[in-house]
N, C-alpha and C positions, 0 to 999 in steps of 0.2 A: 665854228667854235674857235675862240680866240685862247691863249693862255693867258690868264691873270698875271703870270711874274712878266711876261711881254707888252700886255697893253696897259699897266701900269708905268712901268719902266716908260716905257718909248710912245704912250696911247694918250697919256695925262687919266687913266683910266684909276678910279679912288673909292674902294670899296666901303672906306667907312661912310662915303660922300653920295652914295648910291650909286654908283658906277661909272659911266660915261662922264664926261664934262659936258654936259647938254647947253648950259648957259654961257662956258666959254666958247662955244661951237656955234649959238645966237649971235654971242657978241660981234664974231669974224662973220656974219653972215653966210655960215654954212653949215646951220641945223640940219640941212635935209642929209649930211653925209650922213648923221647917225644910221639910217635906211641903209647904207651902203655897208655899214659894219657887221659884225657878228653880233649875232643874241645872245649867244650862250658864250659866258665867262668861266672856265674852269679855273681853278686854286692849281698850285703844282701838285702833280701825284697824286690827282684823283682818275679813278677808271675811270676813263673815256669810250670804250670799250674792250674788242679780241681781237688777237691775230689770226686775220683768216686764212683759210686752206691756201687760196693762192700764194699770199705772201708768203706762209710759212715753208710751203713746198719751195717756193723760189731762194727763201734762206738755211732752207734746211734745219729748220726748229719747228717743236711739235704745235699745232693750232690751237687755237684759245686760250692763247699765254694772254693773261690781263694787260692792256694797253693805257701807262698813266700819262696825263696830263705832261707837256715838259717846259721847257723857261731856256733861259739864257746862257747861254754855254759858263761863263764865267760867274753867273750869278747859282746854278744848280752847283759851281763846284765846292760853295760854300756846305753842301749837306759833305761832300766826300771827306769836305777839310773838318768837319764835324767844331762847325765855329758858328756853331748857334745858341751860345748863353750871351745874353746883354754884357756889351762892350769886350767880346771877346773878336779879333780882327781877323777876317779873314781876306788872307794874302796871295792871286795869284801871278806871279810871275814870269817873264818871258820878255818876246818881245818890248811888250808893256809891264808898268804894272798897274792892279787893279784892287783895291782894298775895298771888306765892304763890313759895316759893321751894325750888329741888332741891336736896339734900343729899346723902351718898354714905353717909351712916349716921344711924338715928333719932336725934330730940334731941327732947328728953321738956320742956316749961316749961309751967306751968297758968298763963300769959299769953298761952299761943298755939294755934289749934286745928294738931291734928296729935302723932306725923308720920303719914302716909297712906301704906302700903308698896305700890308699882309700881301708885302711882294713875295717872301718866301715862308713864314709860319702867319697862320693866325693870332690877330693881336699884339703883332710887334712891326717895328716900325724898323726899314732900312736905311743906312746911310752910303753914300757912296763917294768913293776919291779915288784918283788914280794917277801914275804919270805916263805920258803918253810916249815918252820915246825913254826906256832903260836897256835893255839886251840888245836893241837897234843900234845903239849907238854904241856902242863896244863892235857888233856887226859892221855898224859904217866904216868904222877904222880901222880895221882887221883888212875888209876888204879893200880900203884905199891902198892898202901897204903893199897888198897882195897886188894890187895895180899899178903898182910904181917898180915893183921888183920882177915886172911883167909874167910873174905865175900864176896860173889858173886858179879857180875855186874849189880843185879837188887838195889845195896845197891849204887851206884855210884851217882846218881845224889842228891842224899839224904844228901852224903858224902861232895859234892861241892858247895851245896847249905850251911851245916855247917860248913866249910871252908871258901868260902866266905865273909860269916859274923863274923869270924872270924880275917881275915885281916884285915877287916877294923879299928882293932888298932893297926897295925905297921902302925907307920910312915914311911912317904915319900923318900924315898932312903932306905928305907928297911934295916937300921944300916948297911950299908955298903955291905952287900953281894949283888952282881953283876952276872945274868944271860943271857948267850948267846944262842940266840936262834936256833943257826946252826946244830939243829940235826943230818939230814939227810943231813948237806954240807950248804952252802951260796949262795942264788940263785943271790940276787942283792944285794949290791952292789958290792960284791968282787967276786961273781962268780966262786966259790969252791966247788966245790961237794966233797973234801977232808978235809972240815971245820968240827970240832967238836964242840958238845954243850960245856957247862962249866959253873959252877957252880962257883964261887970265892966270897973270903971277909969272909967266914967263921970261924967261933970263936964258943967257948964252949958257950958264951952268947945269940947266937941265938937259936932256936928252928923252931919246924916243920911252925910253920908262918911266919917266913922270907924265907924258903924254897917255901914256897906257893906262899906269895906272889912276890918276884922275878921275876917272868916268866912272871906277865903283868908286870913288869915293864919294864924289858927286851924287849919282843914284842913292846911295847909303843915306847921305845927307837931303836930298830930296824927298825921301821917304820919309826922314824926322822932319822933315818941316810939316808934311799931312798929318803926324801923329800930334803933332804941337799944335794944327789949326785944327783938331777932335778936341783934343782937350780943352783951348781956349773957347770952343762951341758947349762947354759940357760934357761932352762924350769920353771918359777914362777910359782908354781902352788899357785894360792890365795884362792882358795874354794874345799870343797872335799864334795864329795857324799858316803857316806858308805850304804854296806847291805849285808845281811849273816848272818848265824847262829852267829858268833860274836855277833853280838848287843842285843842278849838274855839273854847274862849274865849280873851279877849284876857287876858294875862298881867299880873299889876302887879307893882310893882319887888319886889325880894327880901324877904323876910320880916324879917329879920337886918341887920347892918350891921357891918363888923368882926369884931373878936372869933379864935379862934383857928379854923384852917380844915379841917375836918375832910373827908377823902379821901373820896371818892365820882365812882368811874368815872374819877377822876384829874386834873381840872381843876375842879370845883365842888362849893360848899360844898353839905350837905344840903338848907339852906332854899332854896336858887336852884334846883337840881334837884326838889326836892318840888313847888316851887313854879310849876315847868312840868309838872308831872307832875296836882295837881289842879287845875288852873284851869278850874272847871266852872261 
């Protein structure tokens, strides 16, 4: 038995299409894997069946607790973030981030992975973007500093916590130095695994706290750019759900300052809302 919200995602598996890609699997001349796959496609959170005596005696929970169907760690966290009304965003943060948002009909843009037909409700269609390196790269830096002033990793969150508090007097655009978050490549919107990070705007006048803070700002503004390639696809997203180790960290002021205010969830500009959204 395979999961639906899995072998759509990562299978090419298209439920409105009758299931499997049989003709794309012709085309490559490897029809016969279908043989090799599962029969049975379960939806998420459908009983699958019970927890048996064995397992339940080895976890210590009572037997024949009902066993549902499961999916993709970041894609099931969209039921917790309860970001299942059309064009509502769900955000989860950390290392990465990963945004995913429902739709009521496909929308096709080679800026965006998707759409994913009844990956996680019936009858709606998923979209998907993300950036591949946000929390990492505050990570990377943290610990480079941490390597240069030759102290260990148990001195790290000590380090980011007096950091932290620290940015929060560089002003807003960070005197001009501009960070790109494409570490390990550009997952959405430009879709580069050949993307490099980048540092720029730098001058003898800055110092290690424009270098700091950069990177949420950076992040902040990497996240408006995905929300602006939704939109330019069709997809308004009006409300966002965030959650992940992100939203643990302390927040610094707004990305932005002034400027015309663009609607999001109805009281705050993008850069304020992204802005609590990756603070990782």
């Amino acid at each position: 038995m395979a999961s639906q919200c899995n072998a759509t995602c990562k299978w090419n598996y298209a439920s409105v299409e009758g299931g499997w890609p049989e003709s794309f699997l012709a085309a490559l001349g490897a029809k016969d894997q279908l043989s090799k796959w599962p029969e049975t496609v379960a939806p998420l959170g459908r009983r699958i069946g019970s927890l048996t005596k064995q397992a339940a005696a080895a976890m210590g929970l009572p037997a024949g607790i009902p066993i549902g169907e499961g999916g993709i760690d970041a894609h099931v966290g969209l039921l917790g973030l309860n970001a299942l009304e059309p064009y509502k965003m769900g955000l989860i943060t950390g290392s990465s981030n990963v945004m995913f948002v429902l739709a009521e009909k496909p929308v096709f843009s080679p800026s965006l992975w998707g759409p994913y037909p009844e990956l996680i409700l019936p009858g709606k269609w998923l979209m998907e973007a993300g950036q591949t390196s946000s929390g990492s790269v505050i990570n990377w830096l943290v610990e480079n500093l941490l390597a240069a002033t030759g102290s260990g990793l148990e001195a790290k969150d000590g380090l980011l916590a007096s950091l932290e508090e620290q940015i929060q007097g560089v002003e807003p655009g960070c005197g001009g130095v501009v960070m790109l978050d494409y570490w390990p490549g550009n997952r959405t919107p430009r879709r580069d695994p050949r993307a490099k990070g980048l540092f720029f705007g730098l001058t003898l006048g800055h110092d290690y706290r424009h270098l700091m803070r950069s990177p949420y700002e950076g992040i902040s503004f990497g996240t408006r750019h995905i929300l602006e390639t939704l939109r330019a696809a069709g997809i308004e997203v009006r409300e966002a759900a965030a959650g992940g180790g992100g939203l643990r960290r302390r927040p610094v002021p707004d990305a932005r300052r002034g400027g015309r205010q663009h609607g999001f969830g109805g009281e705050q500009n993008p850069a304020a809302r992204n802005r609590r959204a990756v603070r990782a």
